[in-house]
N, C-alpha and C positions, 0 to 999 in steps of 0.2 A: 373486558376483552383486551387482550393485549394481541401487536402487532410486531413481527420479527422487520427491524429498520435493515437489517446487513448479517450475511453468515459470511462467516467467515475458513477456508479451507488452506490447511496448511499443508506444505511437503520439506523437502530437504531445505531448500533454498531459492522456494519463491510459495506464495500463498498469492490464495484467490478471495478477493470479496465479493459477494454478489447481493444485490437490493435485489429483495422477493417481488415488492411491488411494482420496480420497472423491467425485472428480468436484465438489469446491466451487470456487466461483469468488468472487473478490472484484477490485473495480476500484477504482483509485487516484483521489482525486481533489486536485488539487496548487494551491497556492494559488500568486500570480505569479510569484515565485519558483522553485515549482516542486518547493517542499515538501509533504510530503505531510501531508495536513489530515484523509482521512476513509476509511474503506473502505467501500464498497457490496457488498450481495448480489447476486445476478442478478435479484432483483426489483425493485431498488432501494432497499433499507431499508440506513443507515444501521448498519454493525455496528461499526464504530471509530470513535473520536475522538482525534485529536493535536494537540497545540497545544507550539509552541515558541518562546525565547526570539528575541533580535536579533540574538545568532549563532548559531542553528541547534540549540540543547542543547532537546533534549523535558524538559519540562518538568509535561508531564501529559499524562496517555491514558484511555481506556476501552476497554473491549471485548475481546476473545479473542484473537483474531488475532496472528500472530506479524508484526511488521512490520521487515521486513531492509532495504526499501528506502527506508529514513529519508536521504534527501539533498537538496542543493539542486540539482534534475536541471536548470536550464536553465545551469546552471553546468559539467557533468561533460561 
């Protein structure tokens, strides 16, 4: 039996991840690039922070969240 951990939903310029089993949701939000800079709750608050060097290396974070989709998305 396998178990879905996180779906994942994309649009122009922010995606949604959602965990099936706690019904959380968290939204991307991507800096011009296209990197990912912050995650939101569905209320809106601020639950991550990423910040990264000139090529792409995180280089400091905040917050819980597990973040997989660390890329340069207008690039991929």
């Amino acid at each position: 039996m396998s178990v879905t951990l996180r779906r994942y939903f994309r649009g122009d310029t922010l995606a949604t991840m959602v965990t099936p089993l706690t019904g959380e949701r968290r939204t991307y939000h991507l800096d011009h690039q296209g990197t990912v800079q912050r995650l939101t709750n569905v209320q809106g608050v601020v639950t991550d922070r990423f910040a990264s060097d000139a090529w792409g290396s995180e280089f400091r974070r905040t917050g819980p969240s597990i973040n997989r989709q660390w890329y340069i998305g207008r690039l991929e």
